[in-house]
C-alpha angles and dihedrals in degrees: 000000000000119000112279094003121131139162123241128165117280117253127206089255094055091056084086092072109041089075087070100039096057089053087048091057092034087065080079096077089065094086083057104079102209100032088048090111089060083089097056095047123106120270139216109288130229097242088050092055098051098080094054091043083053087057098057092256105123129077129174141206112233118208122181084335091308120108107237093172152010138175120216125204148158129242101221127172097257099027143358108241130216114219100175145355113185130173129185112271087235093060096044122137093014098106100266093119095050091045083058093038088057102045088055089050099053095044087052085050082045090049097049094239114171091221150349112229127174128167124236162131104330087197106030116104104229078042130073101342096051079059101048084052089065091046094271109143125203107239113233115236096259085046092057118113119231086250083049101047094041089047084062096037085061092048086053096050084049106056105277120131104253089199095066101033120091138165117239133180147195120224110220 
């Protein structure tokens, strides 16, 4: 993990900066040609994410006093869900999503939760195969719960390529 960076879990007053901080990591997809205009999509609001911050379902990377990541998920009865991990563009490829990654995963351990699923790029890089690479699966399509299907069903109706999203988990 970078230098004088630690997680911590997210406050109410922290929600007004996550908005930023997901356009910031989103910047990345422009090296991706026809995913480019994923950095100019619209984000998570603040407002969006206080509920799960509320939860107990936020947590944030701290770097120097400034927050430079958080990653954002849902307790659920079978799961909890990861909706979005972001870090700031700048801070990239130093560990801080991994650092995130694996706190969600040990409170999920902590919390008894059968599983941690999250959908995503099939092909992009920080995408499906960052998170293989920390025993998540991709979940083949006759494998997909009814909450899972219906999570990409939305992504499709809202632009994603269906083609290249899929849902993985990993089993606790």
């Amino acid at each position: 993990m970078s230098v004088h960076a630690w997680i911590r879990a997210a406050t109410l007053e922290d929600a007004q900066f996550l908005p930023e901080i997901e356009r910031s990591s989103g910047e990345a997809f422009r090296a991706v040609p026809d995913l480019a205009w994923i950095a100019d999509d619209s984000v998570m609001s603040a407002e969006q994410h206080a509920p799960l911050i509320e939860a107990g379902g936020v947590w944030v990377a701290v770097k120097e006093a400034r927050l430079v990541g958080f990653i954002a998920v849902e307790a659920l009865p079978d799961a909890m869900h990861i909706w979005q991990m972001a870090v700031l563009r700048g801070e990239q490829g130093h560990g801080l999503g991994r650092a995130l990654l694996n706190t969600v995963i040990e409170t999920a351990c902590s919390r008894r939760a059968a599983a941690v699923t999250l959908t995503t790029f099939r092909d992009v890089v920080w995408n499906a195969p960052f998170y293989a690479a920390s025993g998540f699966r991709i979940l083949e399509p006759d494998a997909l719960c009814e909450r899972l299907r219906g999570v990409l069903a939305n992504e499709v109706a809202h632009g994603l390529p269906g083609e290249r999203r899929c849902a993985m988990r990993l089993d606790l």
